[in-house]
VOSE-324809 format. One line per 2 residues: number of its first residue (from 1); their letters; for each residue x, y, z of C-alpha. Coordinates in steps of 0.001 Angstrom, whole numbers, plus 500000, padded with zeros to 6 digits. Layout:
<pts>
NUM> A> X:Y:Z; ...
</pts>
This chain:
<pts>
1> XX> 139503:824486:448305; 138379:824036:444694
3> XX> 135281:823948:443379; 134415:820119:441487
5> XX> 132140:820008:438280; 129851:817902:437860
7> XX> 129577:816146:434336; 127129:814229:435454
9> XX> 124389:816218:436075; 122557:817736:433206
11> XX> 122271:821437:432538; 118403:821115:431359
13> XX> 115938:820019:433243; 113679:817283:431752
15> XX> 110929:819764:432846; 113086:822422:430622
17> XX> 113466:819830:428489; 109407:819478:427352
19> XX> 109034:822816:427889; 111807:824480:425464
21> XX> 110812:821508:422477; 107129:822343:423409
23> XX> 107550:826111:422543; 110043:825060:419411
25> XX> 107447:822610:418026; 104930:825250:417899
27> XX> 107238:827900:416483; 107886:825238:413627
29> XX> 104066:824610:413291; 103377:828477:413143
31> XX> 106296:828990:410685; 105410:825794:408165
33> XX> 101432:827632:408151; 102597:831114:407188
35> XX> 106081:830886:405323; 105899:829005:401857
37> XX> 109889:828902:402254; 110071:826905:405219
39> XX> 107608:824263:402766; 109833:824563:400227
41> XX> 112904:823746:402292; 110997:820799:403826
43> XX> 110565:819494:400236; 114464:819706:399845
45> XX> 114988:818336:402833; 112882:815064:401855
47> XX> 114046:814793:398636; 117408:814286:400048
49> XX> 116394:811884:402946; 115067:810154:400343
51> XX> 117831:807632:399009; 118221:806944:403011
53> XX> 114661:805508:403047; 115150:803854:400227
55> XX> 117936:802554:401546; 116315:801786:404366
57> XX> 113496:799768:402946; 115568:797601:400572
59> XX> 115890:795057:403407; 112187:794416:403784
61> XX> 111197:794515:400650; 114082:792035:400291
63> XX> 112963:789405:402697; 109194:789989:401417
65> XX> 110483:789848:397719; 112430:786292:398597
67> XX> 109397:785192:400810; 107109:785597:398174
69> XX> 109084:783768:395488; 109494:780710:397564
71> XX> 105613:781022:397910; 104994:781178:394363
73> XX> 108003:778691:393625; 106155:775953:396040
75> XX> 102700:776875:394590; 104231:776309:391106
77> XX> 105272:773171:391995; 102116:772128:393879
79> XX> 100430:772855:391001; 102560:771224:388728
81> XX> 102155:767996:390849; 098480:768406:390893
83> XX> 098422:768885:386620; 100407:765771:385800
85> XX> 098327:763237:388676; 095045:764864:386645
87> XX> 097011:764452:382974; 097497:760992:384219
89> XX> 094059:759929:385757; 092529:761628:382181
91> XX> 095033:759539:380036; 094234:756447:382154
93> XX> 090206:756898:381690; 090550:757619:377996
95> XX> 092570:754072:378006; 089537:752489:379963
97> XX> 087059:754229:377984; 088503:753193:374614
99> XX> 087310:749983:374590; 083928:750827:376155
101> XX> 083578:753393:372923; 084397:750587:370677
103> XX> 081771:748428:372247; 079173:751135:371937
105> XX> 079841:751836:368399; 079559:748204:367863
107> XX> 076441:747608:369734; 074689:750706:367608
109> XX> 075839:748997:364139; 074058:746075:365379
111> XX> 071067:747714:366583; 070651:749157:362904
113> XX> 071612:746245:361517; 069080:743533:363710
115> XX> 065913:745119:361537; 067663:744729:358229
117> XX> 069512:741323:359047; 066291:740027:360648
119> XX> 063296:740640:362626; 063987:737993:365217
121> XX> 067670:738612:365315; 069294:738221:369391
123> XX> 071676:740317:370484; 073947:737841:372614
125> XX> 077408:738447:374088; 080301:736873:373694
127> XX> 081747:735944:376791; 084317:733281:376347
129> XX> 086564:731299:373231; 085826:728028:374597
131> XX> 088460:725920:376763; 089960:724854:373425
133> XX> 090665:728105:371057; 092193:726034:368486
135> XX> 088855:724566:367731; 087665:727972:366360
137> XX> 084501:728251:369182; 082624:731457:371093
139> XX> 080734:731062:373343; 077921:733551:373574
141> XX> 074890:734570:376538; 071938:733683:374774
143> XX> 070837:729839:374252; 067455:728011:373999
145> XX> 065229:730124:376312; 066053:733253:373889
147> XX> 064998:731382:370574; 068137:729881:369934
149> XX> 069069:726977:367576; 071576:725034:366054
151> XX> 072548:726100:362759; 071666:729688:363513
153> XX> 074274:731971:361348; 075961:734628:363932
155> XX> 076893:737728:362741; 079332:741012:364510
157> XX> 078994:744366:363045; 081218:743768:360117
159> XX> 080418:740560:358861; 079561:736960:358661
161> XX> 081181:735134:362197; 080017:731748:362170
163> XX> 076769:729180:363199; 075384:727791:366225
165> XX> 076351:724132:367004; 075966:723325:370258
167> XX> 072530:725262:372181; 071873:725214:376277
169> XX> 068919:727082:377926; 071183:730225:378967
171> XX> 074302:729887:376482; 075023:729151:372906
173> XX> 078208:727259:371080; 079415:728961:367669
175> XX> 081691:727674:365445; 083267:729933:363565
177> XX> 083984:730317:359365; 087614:729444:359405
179> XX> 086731:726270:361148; 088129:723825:358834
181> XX> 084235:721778:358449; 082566:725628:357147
183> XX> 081550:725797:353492; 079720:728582:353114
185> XX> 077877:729102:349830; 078934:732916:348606
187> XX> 078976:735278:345969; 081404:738177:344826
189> XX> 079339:741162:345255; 080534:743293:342224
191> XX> 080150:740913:339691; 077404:738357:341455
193> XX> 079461:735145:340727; 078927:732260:342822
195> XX> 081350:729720:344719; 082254:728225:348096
197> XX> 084355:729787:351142; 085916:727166:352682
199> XX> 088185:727480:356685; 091309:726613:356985
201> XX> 092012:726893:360822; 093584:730329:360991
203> XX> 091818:732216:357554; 089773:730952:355151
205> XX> 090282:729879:351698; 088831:729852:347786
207> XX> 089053:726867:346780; 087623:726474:343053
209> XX> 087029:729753:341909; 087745:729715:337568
211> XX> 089882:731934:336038; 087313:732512:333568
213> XX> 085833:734654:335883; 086881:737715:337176
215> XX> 088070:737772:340540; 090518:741232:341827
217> XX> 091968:742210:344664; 089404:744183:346759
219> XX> 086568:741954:345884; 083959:741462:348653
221> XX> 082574:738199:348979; 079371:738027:350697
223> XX> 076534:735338:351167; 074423:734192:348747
225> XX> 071627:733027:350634; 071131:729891:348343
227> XX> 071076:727671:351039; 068398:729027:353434
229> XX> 070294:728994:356086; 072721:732302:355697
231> XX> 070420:735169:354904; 071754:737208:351263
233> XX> 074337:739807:351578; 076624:739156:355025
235> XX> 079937:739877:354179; 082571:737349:354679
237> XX> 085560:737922:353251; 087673:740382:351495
239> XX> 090370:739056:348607; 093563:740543:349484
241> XX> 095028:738907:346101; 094326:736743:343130
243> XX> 096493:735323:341017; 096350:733350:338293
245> XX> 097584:729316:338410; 099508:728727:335721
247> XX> 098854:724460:335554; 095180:724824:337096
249> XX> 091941:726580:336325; 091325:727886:339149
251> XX> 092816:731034:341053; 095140:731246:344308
253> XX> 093838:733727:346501; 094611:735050:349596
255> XX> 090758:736381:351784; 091286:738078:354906
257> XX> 087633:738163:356873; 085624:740467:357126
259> XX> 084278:740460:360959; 086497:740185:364091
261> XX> 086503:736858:364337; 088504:737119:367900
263> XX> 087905:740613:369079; 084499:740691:368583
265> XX> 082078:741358:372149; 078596:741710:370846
267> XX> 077208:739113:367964; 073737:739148:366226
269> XX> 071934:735503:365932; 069995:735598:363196
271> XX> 067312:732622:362974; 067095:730086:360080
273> XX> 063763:729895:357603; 061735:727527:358511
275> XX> 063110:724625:356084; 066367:725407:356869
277> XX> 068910:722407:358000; 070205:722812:361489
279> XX> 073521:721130:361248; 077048:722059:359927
281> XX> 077638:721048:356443; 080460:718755:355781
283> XX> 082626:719916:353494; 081350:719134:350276
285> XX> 084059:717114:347749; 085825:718734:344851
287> XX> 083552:717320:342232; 080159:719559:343660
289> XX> 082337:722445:344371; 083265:722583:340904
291> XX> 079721:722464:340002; 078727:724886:343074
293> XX> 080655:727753:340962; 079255:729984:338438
295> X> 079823:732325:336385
</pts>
């Protein structure tokens, strides 16, 4: 009877196994201490494993490589978000601080300008154009209880504004220049000739000013102080042209004025002298104009 084989069963032992790769292992260990050739062949033997580990690490770095873009990518765009909702809150408090900046730099003109205007001068704000801005009116937060009266001449940072005309204990009433009752006695600064600014509603107007006197575009006109009422040297209006009438002796000008008559938040109220009148002049007839105007 024949003999079977086995294929199954192994010729080594495990036993052999550990003990045969024990006994190679240190042979290797013994021979990589005292041969520098076996080294050297190890080196060659790396250096040509070595495209296989690259190889074999391309996938990893890979997937880290990709991971770590779409980090960055999503960071990016985080902070891109986060840049233009902080570009956009700045731009949106430089819009509401604009107008507070305005207001300061007009409430520190007027601080300098109280001592020089006068002594007594209130600081008031203007809180309102009345319930019927046609009729050229402010309405400011100082009245009677501050010093207040009627005829007091109100003043902004730039210029001349307008006069008290109507006075309660906490508010004040001002009517202002291009109201079509204001005359207001003036003076062109440059060459000190004297006339009359009259309103007309929406600007204001000069009237009877001689062509024998020299009058240019440019030209400030400020107050003369002749009546007692507006103090010398308020500006009022600036001539944007002059022009000679051909028929008339008198020129046709066109004044632009000089304070914000509508924009304005902060006036001065300057008090009257003592002999001053405390009610809006009328406007005064063509006859005392004429006479009202120097040279």
């Amino acid at each position: 009877m024949s003999q079977e084989i086995n294929f199954v069963s192994p010729i080594i032992t495990p036993a052999g196994k550990l003990v045969l790769l024990g006994m190679l292992s240190i042979a290797l260990m013994v021979l990589d201490n005292r041969y520098a050739a076996l080294q050297q062949g190890k080196s060659y033997v790396s250096a040509g494993l070595y495209p296989l580990q690259w190889a074999a690490r391309q996938p990893a770095q890979w997937v880290s490589g990709g991971t770590a873009f779409l980090r960055d990518k999503q960071d990016l765009l985080a902070e891109n978000s986060r840049l233009k909702e902080e570009n956009a809150r700045l731009n949106m408090q430089l819009q509401l601080q604009t107008p507070a900046a305005r207001e300061l730099a007009a409430l520190k003109t007027l601080n300098r300008l109280q001592p020089l205007l006068a002594p007594k001068a209130v600081l008031a704000e203007v809180v309102s154009n009345g319930r019927i801005p046609q009729t050229n009116r402010l309405l400011v937060t100082k009245g009677s209880s501050s010093g207040i009266h009627i005829g007091d001449p109100v003043s902004d940072e730039k210029g001349l504004i307008g006069q008290i005309t109507a006075v309660q204990p906490a508010t004040a009433e001002v009517t202002l220049i291009n109201n079509r009752q204001s005359v207001i006695p003036a003076m062109v600064a440059e060459s000190g000739v004297r006339t009359l600014v009259y309103g007309r509603g929406e600007t204001l107007d000069l009237r009877y000013f001689p062509v024998s006197a020299e009058l240019k575009e440019g030209d400030l006109l400020v107050t003369s102080g002749i009546d007692s009422i507006y103090p010398a040297g308020i500006p009022i209006a600036k001539v944007v042209s002059a022009d000679r009438n051909s028929g008339t002796p008198y020129y046709r000008t066109v004044l632009t004025p000089a304070a914000n008559l509508s924009s304005s938040n902060y006036v001065l109220v300057i008090p009257q002298k003592p002999q001053a009148a405390v009610r809006l002049p009328e406007t005064a007839s063509e006859p005392a104009a004429e006479q009202e105007t120097q040279e």
